[in-house]
DSSP file (Angstrom, degrees, kcal/mol; ACC not computed):
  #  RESIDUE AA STRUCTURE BP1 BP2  ACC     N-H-->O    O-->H-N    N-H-->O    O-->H-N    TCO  KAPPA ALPHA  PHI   PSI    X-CA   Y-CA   Z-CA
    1    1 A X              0   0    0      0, 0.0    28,-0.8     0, 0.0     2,-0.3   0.000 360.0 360.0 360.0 133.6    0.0    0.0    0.0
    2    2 A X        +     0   0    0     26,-0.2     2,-0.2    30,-0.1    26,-0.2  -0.852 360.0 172.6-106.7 128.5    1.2    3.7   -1.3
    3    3 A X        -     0   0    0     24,-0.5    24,-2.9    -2,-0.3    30,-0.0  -0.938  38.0-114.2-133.3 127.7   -0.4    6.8    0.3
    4    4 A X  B     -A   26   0A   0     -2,-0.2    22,-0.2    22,-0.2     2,-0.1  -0.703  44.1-107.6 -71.2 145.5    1.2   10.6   -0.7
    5    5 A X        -     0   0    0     20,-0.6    13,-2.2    13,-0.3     2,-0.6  -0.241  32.0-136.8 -55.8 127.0    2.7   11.9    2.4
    6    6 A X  E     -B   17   0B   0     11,-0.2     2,-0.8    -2,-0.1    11,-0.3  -0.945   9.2-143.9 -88.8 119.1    0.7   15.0    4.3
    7    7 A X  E     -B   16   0B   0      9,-1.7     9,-1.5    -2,-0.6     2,-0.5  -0.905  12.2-158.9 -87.8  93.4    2.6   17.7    5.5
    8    8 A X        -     0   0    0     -2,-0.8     7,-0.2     7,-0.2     4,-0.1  -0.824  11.8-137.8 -84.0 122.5    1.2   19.1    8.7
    9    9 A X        -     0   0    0     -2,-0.5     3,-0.5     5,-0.2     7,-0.0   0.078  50.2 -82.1 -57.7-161.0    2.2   22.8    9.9
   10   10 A X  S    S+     0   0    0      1,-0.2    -1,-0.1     2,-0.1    -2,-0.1   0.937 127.1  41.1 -13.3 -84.2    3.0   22.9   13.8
   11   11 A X  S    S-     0   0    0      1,-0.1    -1,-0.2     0, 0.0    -2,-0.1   0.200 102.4-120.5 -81.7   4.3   -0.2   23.0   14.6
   12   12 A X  S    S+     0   0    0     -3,-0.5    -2,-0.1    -4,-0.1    -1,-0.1   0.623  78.1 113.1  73.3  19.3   -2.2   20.9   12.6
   13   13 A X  S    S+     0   0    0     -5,-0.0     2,-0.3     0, 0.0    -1,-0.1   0.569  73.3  46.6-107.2 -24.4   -4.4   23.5   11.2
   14   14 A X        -     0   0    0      2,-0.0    -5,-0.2     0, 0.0     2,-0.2  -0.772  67.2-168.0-108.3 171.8   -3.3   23.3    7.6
   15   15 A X        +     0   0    0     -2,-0.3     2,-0.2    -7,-0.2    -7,-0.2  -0.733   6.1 179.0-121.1  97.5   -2.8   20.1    5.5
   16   16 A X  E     -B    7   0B   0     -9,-1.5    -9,-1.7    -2,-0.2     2,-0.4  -0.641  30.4-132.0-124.0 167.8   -1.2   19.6    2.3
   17   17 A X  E     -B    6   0B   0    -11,-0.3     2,-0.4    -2,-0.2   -11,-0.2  -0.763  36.9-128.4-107.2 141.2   -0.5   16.9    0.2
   18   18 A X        -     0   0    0    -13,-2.2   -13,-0.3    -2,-0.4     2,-0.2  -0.992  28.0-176.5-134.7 146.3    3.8   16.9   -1.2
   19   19 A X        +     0   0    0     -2,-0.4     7,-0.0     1,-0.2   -15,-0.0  -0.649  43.0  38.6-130.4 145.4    4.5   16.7   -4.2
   20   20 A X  S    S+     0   0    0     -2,-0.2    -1,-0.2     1,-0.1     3,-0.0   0.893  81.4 100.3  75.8  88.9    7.7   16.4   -7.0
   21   21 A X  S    S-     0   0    0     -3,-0.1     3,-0.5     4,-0.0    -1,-0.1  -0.023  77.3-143.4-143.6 -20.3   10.0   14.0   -4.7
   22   22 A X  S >  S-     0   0    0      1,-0.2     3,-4.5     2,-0.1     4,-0.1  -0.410  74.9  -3.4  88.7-168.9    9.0   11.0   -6.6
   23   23 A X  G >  S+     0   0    0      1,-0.3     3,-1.0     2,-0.1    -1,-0.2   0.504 121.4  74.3 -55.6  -6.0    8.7    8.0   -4.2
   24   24 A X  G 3  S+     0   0    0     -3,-0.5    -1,-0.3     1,-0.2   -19,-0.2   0.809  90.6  69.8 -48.6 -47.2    9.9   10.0   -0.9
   25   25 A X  G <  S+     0   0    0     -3,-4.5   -20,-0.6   -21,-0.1    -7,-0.3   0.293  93.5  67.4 -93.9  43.5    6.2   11.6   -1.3
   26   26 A X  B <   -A    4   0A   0     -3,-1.0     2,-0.3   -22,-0.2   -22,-0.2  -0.986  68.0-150.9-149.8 147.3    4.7    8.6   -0.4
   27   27 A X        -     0   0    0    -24,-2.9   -24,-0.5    -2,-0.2     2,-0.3  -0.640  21.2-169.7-109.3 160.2    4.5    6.5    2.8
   28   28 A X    >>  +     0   0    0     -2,-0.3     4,-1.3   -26,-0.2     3,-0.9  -0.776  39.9   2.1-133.0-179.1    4.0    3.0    2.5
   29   29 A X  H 3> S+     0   0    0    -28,-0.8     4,-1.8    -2,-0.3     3,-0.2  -0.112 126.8   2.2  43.1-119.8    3.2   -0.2    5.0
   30   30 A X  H 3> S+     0   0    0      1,-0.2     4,-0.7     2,-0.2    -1,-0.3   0.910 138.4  47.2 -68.4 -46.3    2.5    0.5    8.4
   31   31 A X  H <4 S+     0   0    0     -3,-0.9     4,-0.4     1,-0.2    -1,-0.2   0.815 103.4  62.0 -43.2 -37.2    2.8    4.2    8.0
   32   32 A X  H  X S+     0   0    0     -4,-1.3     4,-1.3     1,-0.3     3,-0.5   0.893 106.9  40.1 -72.3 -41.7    0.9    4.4    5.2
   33   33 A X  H  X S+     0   0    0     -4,-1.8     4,-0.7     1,-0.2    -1,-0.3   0.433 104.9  61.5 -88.3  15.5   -2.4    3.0    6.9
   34   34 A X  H  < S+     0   0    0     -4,-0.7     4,-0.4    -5,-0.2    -1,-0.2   0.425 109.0  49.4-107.7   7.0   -2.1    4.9   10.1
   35   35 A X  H  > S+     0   0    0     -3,-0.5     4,-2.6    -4,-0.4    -2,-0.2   0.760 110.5  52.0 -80.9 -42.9   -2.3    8.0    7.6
   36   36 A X  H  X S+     0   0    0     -4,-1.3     4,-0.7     2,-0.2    -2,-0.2   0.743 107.9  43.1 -75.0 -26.7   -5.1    6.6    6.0
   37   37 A X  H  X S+     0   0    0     -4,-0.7     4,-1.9     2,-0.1     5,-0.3   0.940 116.2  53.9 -74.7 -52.6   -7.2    6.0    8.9
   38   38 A X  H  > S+     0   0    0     -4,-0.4     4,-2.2     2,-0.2    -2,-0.2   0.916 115.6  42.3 -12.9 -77.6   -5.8   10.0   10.0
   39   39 A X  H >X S+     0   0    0     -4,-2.6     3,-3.4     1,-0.2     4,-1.4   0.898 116.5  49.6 -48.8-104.6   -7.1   11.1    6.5
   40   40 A X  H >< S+     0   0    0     -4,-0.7     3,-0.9     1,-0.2    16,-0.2   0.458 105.7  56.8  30.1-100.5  -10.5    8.8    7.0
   41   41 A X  H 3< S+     0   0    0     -4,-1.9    -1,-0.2     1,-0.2    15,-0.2   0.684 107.9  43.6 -11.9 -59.1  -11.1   10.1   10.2
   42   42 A X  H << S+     0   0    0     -3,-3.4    -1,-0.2    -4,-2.2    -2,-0.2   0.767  81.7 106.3 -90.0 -15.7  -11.3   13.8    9.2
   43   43 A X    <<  -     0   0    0     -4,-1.4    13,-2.0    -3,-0.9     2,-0.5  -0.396  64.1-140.5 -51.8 149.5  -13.4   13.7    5.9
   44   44 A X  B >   -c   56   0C   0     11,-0.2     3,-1.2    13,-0.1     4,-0.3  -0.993  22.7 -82.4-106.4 113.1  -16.8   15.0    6.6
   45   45 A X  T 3  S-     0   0    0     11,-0.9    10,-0.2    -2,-0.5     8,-0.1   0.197 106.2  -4.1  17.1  92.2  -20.2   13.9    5.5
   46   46 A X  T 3  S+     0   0    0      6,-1.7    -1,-0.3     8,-0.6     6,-0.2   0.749 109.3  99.5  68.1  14.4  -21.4   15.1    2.1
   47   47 A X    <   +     0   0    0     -3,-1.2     2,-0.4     4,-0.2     5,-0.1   0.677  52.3  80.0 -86.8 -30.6  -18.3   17.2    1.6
   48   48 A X  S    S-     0   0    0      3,-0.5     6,-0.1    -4,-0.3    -2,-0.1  -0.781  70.3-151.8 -94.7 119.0  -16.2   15.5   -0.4
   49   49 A X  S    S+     0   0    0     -2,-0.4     3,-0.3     1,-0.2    -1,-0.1   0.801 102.6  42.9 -77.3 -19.0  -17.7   16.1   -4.4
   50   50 A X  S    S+     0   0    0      1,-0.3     2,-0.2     2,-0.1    -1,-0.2   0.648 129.7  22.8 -97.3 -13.0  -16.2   12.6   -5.4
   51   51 A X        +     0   0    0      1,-0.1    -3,-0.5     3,-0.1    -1,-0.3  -0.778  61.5 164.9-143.0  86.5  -17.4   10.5   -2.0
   52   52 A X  S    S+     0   0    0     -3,-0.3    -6,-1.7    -2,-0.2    -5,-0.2   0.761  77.6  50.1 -92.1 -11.7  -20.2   12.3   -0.7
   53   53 A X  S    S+     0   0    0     -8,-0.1    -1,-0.2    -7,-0.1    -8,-0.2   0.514  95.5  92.1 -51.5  -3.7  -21.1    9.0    1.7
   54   54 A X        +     0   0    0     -6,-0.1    -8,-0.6   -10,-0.1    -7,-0.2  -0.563  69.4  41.9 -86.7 163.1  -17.6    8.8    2.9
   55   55 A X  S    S-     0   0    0    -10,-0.2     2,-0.3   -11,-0.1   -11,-0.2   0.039  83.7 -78.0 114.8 175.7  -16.8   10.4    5.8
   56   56 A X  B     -c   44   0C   0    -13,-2.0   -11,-0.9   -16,-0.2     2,-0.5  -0.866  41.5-117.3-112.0 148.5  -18.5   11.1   10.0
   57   57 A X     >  +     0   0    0     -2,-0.3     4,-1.4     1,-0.2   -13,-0.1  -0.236  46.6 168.6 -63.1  38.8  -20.9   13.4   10.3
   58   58 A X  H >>  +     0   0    0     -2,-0.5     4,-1.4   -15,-0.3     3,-0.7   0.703  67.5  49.3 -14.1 -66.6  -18.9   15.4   12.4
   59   59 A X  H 34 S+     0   0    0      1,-0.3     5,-0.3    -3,-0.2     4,-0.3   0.917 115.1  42.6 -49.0 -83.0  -21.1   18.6   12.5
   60   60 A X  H >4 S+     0   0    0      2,-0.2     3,-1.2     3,-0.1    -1,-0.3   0.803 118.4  46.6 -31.8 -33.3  -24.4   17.0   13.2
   61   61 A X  H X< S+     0   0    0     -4,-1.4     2,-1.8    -3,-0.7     3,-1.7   0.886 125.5  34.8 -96.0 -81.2  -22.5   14.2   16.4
   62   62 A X  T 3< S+     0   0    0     -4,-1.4    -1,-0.3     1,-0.2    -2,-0.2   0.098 115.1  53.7-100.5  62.3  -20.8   17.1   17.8
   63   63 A X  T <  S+     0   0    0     -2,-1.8     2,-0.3    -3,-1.2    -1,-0.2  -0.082 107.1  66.1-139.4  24.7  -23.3   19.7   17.3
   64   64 A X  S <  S-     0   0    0     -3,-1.7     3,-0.4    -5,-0.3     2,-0.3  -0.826  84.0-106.4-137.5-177.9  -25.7   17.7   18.9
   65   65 A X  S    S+     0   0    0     -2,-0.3    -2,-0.0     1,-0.2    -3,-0.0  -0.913 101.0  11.2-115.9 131.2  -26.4   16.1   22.8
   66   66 A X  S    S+     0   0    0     -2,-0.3    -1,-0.2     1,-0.1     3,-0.1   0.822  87.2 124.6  86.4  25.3  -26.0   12.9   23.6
   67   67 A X    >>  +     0   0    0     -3,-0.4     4,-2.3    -6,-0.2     3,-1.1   0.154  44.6 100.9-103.3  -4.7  -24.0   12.0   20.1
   68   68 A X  H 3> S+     0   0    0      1,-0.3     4,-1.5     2,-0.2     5,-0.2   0.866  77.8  47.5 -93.1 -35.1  -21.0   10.6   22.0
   69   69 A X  H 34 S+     0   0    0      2,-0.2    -1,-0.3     3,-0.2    -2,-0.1   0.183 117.1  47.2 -76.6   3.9  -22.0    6.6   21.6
   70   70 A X  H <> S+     0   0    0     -3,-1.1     4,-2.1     2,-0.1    -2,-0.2   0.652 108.6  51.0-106.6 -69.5  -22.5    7.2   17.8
   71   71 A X  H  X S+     0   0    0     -4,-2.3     4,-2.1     2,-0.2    -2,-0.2   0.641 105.6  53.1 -44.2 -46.8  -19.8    8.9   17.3
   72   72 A X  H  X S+     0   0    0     -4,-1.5     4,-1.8     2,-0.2     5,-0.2   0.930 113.8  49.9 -33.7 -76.8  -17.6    6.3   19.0
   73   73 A X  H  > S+     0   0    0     -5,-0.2     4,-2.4     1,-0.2    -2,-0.2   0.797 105.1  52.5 -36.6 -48.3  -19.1    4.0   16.7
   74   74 A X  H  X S+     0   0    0     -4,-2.1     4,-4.0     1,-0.2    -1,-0.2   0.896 109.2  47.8 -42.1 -68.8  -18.6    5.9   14.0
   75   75 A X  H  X S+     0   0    0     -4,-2.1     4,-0.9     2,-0.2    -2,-0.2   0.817 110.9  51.2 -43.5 -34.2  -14.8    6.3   14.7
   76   76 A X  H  X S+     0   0    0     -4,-1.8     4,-2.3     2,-0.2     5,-0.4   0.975 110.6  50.2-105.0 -76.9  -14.1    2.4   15.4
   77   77 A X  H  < S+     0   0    0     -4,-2.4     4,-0.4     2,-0.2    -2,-0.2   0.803 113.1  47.2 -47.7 -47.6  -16.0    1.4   11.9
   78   78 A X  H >< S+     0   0    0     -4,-4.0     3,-3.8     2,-0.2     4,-0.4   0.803 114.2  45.8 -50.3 -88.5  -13.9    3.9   10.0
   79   79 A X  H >< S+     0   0    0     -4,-0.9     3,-2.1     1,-0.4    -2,-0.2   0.580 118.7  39.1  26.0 -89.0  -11.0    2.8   11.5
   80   80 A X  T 3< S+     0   0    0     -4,-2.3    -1,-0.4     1,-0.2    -2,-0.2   0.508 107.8  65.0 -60.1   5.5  -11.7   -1.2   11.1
   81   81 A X  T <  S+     0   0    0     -3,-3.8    -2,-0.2    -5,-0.4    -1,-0.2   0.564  86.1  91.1 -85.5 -19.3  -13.1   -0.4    7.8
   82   82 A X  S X  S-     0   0    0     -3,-2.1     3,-0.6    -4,-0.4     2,-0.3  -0.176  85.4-101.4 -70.0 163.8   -9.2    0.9    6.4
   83   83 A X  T 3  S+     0   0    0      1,-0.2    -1,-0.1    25,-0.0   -47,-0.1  -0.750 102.3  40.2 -88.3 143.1   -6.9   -1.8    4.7
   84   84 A X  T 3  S+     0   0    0     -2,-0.3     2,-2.7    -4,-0.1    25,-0.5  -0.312  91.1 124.2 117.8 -49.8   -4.3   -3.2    6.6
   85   85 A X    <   +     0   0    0     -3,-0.6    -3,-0.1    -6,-0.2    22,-0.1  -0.252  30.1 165.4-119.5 106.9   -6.2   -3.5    9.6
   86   86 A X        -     0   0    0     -2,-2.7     2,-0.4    20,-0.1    -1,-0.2   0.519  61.8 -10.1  -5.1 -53.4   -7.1   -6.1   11.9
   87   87 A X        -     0   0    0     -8,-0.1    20,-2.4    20,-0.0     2,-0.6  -0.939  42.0-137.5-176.0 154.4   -8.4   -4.9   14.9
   88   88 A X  E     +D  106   0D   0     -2,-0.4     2,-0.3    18,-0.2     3,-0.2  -0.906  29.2 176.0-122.0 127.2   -9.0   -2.1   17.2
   89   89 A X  E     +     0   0D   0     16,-2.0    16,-0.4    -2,-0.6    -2,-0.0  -0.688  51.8  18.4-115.7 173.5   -8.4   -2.5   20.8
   90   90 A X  E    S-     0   0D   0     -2,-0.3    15,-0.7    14,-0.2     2,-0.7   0.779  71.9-173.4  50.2  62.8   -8.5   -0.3   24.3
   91   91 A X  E     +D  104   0D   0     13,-0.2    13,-0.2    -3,-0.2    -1,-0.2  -0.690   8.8 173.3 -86.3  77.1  -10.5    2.2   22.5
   92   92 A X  E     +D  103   0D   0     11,-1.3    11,-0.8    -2,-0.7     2,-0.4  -0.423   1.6 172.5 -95.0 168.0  -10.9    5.3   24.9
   93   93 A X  E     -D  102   0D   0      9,-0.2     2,-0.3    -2,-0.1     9,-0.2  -0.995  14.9-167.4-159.4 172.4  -12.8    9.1   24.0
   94   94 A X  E     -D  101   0D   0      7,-3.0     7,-1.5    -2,-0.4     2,-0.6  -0.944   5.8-162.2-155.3 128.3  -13.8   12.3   25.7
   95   95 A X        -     0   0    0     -2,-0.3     2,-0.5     5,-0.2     5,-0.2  -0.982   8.7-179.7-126.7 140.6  -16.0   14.9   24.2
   96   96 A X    >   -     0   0    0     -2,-0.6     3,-1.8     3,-0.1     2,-1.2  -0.954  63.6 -46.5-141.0 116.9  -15.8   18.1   25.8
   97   97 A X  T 3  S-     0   0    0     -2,-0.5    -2,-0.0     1,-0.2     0, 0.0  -0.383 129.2 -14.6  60.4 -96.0  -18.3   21.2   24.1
   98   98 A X  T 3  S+     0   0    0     -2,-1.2     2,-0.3   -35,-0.1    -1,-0.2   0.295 122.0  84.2-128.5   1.3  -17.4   20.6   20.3
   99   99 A X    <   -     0   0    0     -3,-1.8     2,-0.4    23,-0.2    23,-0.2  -0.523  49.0-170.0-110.0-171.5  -14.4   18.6   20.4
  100  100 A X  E     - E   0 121D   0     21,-1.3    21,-1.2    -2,-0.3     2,-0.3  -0.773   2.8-171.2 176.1 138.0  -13.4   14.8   20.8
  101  101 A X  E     -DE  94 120D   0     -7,-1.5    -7,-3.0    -2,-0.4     2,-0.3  -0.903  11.4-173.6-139.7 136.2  -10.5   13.3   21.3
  102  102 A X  E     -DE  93 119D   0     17,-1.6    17,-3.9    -2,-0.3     2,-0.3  -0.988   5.0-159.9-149.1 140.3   -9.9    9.1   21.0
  103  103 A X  E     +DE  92 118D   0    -11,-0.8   -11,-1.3    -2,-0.3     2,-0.3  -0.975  18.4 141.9-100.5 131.8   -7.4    7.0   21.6
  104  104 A X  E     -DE  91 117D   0     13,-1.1    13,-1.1    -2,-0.3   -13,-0.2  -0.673  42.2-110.0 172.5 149.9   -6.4    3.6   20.7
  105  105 A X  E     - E   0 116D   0    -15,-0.7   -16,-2.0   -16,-0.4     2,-0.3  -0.216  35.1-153.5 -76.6 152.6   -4.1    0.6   19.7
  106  106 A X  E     -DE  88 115D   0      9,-0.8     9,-0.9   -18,-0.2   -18,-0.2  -0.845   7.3-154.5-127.2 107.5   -4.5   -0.5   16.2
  107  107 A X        +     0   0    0    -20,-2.4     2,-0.2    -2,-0.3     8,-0.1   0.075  27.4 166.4 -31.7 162.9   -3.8   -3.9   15.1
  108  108 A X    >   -     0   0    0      3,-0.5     3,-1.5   -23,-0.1   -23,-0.1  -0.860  54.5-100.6-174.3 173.9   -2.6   -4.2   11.0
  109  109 A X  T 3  S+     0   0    0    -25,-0.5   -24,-0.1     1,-0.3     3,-0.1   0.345 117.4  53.3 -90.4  26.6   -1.3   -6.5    9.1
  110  110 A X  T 3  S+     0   0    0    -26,-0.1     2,-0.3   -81,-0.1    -1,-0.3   0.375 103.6  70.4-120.7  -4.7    2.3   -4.8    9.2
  111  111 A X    <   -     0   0    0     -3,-1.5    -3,-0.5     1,-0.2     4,-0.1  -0.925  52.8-172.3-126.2 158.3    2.3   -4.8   12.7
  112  112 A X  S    S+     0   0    0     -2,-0.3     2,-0.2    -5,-0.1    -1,-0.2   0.579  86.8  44.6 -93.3 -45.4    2.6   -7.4   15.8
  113  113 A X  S    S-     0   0    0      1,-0.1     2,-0.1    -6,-0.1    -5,-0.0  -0.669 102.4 -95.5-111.8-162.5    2.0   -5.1   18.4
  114  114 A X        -     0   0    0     -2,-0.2     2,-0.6    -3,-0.1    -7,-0.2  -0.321  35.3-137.4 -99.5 157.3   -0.9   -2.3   18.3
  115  115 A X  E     -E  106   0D   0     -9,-0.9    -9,-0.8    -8,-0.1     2,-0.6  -0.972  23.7-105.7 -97.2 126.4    0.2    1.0   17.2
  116  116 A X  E     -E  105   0D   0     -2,-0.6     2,-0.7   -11,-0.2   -11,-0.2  -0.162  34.1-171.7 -43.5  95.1   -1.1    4.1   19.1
  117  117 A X  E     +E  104   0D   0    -13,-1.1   -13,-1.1    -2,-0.6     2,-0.3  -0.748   6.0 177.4-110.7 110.9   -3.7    6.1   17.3
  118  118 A X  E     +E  103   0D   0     -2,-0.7     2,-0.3   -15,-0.2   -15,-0.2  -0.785  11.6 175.7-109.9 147.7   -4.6    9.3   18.9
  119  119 A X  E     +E  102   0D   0    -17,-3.9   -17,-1.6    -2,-0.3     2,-0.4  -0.994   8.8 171.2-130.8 122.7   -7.1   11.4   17.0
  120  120 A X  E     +E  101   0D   0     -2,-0.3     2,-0.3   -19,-0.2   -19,-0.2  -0.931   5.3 159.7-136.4-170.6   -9.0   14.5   17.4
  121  121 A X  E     +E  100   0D   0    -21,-1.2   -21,-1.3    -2,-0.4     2,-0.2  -0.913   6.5 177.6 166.3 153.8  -11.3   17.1   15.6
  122  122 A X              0   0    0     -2,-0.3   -23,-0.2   -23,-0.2   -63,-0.1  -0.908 360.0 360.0-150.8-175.7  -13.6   19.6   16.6
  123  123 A X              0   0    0     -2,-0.2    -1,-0.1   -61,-0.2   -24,-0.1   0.426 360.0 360.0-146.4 360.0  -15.8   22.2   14.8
């Protein structure tokens, strides 16, 4: 598996895709899906003009009450849905106002033990 590399500033507020390095701008095996579940993760619902099913409804689960078990849900099925990966274990989350923040190991098929995948997003 091939994914182009993302370049995130500091602070994680821009994203870009890099470009011209030839295979240097792309990450591959184990890297490569714990970008693609990243990437995953942050599409939004009907946003995307070429996959408008793809993606969490972000707005609606944290712009609503009581979203937080949905939302969970949500995360875990993207996340076992990526290639590569096996299983998701010791799944923890917090939403606090408009954010949410998750933790958890990810099994794949590049790895023996879990990798750490912390996530967040807000709106």
């Amino acid at each position: 598996m091939l994914v182009r590399t993302v370049i995130n500033n500091e602070d994680s507020s821009s994203r870009t895709w890099c470009f011209c390095r030839g295979f240097s701008a792309y990450k591959s095996d184990q890297k490569a899906i714990e970008q693609d579940i990243k990437s995953a993760l942050l599409e939004f619902k009907n946003d995307c003009f070429w996959a408008l099913e793809s993606g969490i409804d972000w707005r609606t689960r944290l712009g609503s009450k009581d979203q937080k078990d949905s939302l969970d849900s949500d995360v875990i099925n993207v996340i076992e849905n990526r290639y590569g990966v096996i299983s998701v274990q010791d799944f923890e989350s917090i939403v606090l106002d408009r954010a949410y923040t998750s933790k958890c190991n990810v099994y794949t098929i590049f790895s023996e033990e879990g990798i750490l995948l912390e996530f967040s997003q807000s709106i």
